[in-house]
Steps between C-alpha positions, in 0.01 A plus 500: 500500500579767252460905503371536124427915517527832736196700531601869595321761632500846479305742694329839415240735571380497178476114380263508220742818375813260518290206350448710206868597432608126543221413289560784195823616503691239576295263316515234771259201421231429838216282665252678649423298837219677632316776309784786446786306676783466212744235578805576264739245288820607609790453263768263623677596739816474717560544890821677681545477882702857605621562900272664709726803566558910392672423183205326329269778601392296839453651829501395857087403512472458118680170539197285347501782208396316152578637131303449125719647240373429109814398304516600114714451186488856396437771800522788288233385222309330797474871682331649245311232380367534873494860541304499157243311657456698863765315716683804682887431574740715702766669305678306265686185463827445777804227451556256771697263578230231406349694174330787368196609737247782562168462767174494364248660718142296421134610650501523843903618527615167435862562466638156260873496384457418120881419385715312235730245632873513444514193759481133389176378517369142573219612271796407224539164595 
């Protein structure tokens, strides 16, 4: 036996909204399952395990919390590519200790971190 994908999910009041900004602005390639129901092509990706605890934004009852951030090569030509096409994204860009990263807010107040790594990557092996 072999896990060969993730399927993620996110949630909103307004799915056909968010479906549309996956879809248009950020291009993403999709089956439609059932009449309206976009599944999206993700684009590889990478997974981190972080401690359940204050310092990694986790609190006492969030402890199953889960996190989608969108990694990029170029945050500040991705942002306004984005912003050109509708996505809104709070303030501007902040330096981490992992990268460059700002929160995009999609429909429905979706809040995803979009960032550009400074951190090795297994996407690089």
């Amino acid at each position: 036996m072999a896990v060969v994908g993730a399927h993620v999910l996110l949630y909103t009041p307004e799915p056909e909204a968010l479906r549309a900004a996956l879809r248009d602005a950020f291009g993403l390639e999709f089956v439609e399952a059932h009449p309206g129901w976009l599944i999206f092509k993700l684009p590889p990706a990478e997974l981190g395990v972080h401690p359940a605890n204050a310092e990694f934004g986790v609190h006492p009852g969030d402890e199953t919390k889960h996190e989608l951030c969108f990694m990029c090569d170029d945050l500040e030509g991705t942002v306004t590519e984005l912003r050109a096409k509708g996505i809104e994204c709070d303030g501007e860009p902040q330096t981490e200790s992992f990268g460059e990263t700002i929160t995009m807010v999609l429909p429905g107040g979706v809040r995803v971190l979009l960032y550009q790594p400074t951190h090795l990557s297994p996407l690089d092996l």
